[in-house]
C-alpha positions in Angstrom: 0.0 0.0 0.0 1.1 3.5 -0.9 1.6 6.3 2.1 -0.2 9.5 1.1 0.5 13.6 3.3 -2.4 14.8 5.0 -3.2 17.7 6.6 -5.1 17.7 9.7 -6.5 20.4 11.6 -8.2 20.6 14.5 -7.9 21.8 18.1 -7.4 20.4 21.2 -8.3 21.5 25.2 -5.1 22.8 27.1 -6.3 24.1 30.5 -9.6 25.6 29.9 -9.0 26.6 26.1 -9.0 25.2 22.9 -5.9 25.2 21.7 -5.5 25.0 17.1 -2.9 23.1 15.4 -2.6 22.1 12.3 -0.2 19.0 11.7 1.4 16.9 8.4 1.7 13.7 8.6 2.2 10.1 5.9 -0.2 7.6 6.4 -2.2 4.9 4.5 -5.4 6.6 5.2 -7.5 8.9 7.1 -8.5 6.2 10.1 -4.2 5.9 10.2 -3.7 9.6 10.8 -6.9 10.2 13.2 -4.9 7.0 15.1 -1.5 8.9 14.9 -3.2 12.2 16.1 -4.7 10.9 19.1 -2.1 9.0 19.9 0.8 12.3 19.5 -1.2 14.7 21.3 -2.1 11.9 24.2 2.0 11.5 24.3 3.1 14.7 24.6 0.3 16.6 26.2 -0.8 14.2 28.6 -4.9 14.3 27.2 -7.6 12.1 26.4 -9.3 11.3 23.0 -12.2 13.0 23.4 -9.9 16.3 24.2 -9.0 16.5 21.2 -11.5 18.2 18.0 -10.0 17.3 14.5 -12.1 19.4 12.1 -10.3 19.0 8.5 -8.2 16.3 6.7 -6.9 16.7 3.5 -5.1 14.7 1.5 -1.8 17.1 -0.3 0.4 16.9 -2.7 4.0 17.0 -2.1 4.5 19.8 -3.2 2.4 22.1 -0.9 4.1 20.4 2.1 5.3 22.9 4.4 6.9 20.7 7.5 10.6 20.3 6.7 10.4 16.6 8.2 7.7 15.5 5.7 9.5 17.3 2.9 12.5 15.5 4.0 11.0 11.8 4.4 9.1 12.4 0.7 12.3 13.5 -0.9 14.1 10.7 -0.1 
């Protein structure tokens, strides 16, 4: 199976606000990347699942990749 970049974004509860981000990643498909999301922001910020809102994921070309790791890992 072929990896494809996505762009997610969403927002997530820090405190008592909702913090945005907006993230890159490869994955096989969109239940892959939701996985990878929640399981990132659980990691590093310590939060549950249902914390976290994604709102958008779209599938982009390598060219309008913007994260210098993804453009790294695709050029390869």
């Amino acid at each position: 199976m072929k990896t494809k970049i996505f762009r997610v974004q969403g927002k997530f509860i820090m405190g008592d606000t909702f913090k945005p981000f907006t993230r890159e990643l490869k994955a096989i498909g969109e239940d892959d990347i939701k996985e990878k999301i929640y399981s990132e922001f659980g990691s590093k910020h310590h939060i549950v699942r249902n914390q976290i809102h994604i709102e958008k994921i779209d599938e982009i070309s390598a060219e309008d990749v913007v994260d210098p790791l993804i453009k790294n890992l695709i050029s390869e």
